[in-house]
N, C-alpha and C positions, 0 to 999 in steps of 0.2 A: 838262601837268599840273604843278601847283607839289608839292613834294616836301621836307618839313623832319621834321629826323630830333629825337625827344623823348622823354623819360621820364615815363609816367603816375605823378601825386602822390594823385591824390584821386579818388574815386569814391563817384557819389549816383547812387542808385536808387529806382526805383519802379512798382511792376511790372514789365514787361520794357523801360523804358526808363531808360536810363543817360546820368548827365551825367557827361565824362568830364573831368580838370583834367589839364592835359599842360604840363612844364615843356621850351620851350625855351632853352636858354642861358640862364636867368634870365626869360623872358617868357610868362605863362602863359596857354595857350591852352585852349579846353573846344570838345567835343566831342559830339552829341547821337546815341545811337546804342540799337537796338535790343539787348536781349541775347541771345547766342546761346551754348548749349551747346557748338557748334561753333567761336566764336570767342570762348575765356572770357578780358575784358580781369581785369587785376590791376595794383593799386599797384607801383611800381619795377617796373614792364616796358617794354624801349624799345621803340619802335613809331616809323613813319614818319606824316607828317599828310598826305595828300592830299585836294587841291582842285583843282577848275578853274580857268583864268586869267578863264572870265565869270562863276567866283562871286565876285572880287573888284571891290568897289566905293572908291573913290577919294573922300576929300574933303580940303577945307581943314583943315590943321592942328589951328585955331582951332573946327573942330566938335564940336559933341557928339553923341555915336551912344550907341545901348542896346546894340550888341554889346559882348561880352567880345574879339571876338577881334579889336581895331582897334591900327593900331600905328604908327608912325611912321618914315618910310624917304625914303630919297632917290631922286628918279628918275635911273638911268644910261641909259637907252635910249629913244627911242621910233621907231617903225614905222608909220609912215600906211599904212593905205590907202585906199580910196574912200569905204568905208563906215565904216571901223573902223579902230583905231589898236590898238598891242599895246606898254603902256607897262611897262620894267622897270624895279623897286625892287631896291635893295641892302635885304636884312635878315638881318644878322648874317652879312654873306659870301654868303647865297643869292641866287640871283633868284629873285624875286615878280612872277607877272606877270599883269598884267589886260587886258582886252580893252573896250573901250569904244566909243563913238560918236565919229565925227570932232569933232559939235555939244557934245561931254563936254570932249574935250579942249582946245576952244578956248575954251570956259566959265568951265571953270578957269585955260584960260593956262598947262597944263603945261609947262614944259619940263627940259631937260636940269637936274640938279644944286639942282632946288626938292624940297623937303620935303613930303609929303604923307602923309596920312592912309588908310593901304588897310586894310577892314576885310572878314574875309569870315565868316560867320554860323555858326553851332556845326552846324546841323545839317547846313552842306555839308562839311565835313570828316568826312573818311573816315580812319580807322585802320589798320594795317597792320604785323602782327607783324616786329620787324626779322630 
């Protein structure tokens, strides 16, 4: 599970679902979540962002995505296996990790120390009062 620690800025609602805006170190991530009496988020509340490593997808630099939450990072690690590769980003000190297809990562031409584009989608981020 990838795991970055952030202060919610902004918050849009509409009926019970909430788009949530979360500043990491200066990079701002959102967040698509139901609201719940039991989990009431607020402006300047830190909170952890959890995601899965197969909610992240992986492209060229040079791409253009309709996600908010796509970012630019360096690959330190990568992990073959058969089927699947489990490639790590440095972002802002953390690892970021994605899980891919062996035929993804030769496509791309991943390797160690190239720059890549890992974006993962608002509504797979999960929140989590720190």
């Amino acid at each position: 599970m990838n795991t970055l620690k952030g202060t919610i800025v902004s918050i849009k609602q509409s009926d019970n679902l909430q788009l949530i805006f979360i500043d990491v170190e200066g990079h701002l991530f959102s967040s698509l979540v139901i609201a719940s009496d039991e989990n009431r988020l607020e402006v300047s509340m830190d909170v952890h962002l959890l995601f899965k490593e197969t909610e992240v997808t992986l492209a060229t630099t040079s791409s253009v995505v309709s996600e908010r939450n796509a970012f630019c990072s360096k690959i330190t690690h990568i992990e073959n296996g058969k089927l699947l590769a489990n490639i790590t980003l440095d972002f802002l000190g953390n690892n970021i990790n994605a899980i891919i297809t062996k035929g993804a990562l030769h496509g791309l031409k991943c390797k160690i120390g190239d720059e890549f584009l890992w974006v993962v989608k608002a509504n797979e981020v999960t929140l989590q009062n720190k």
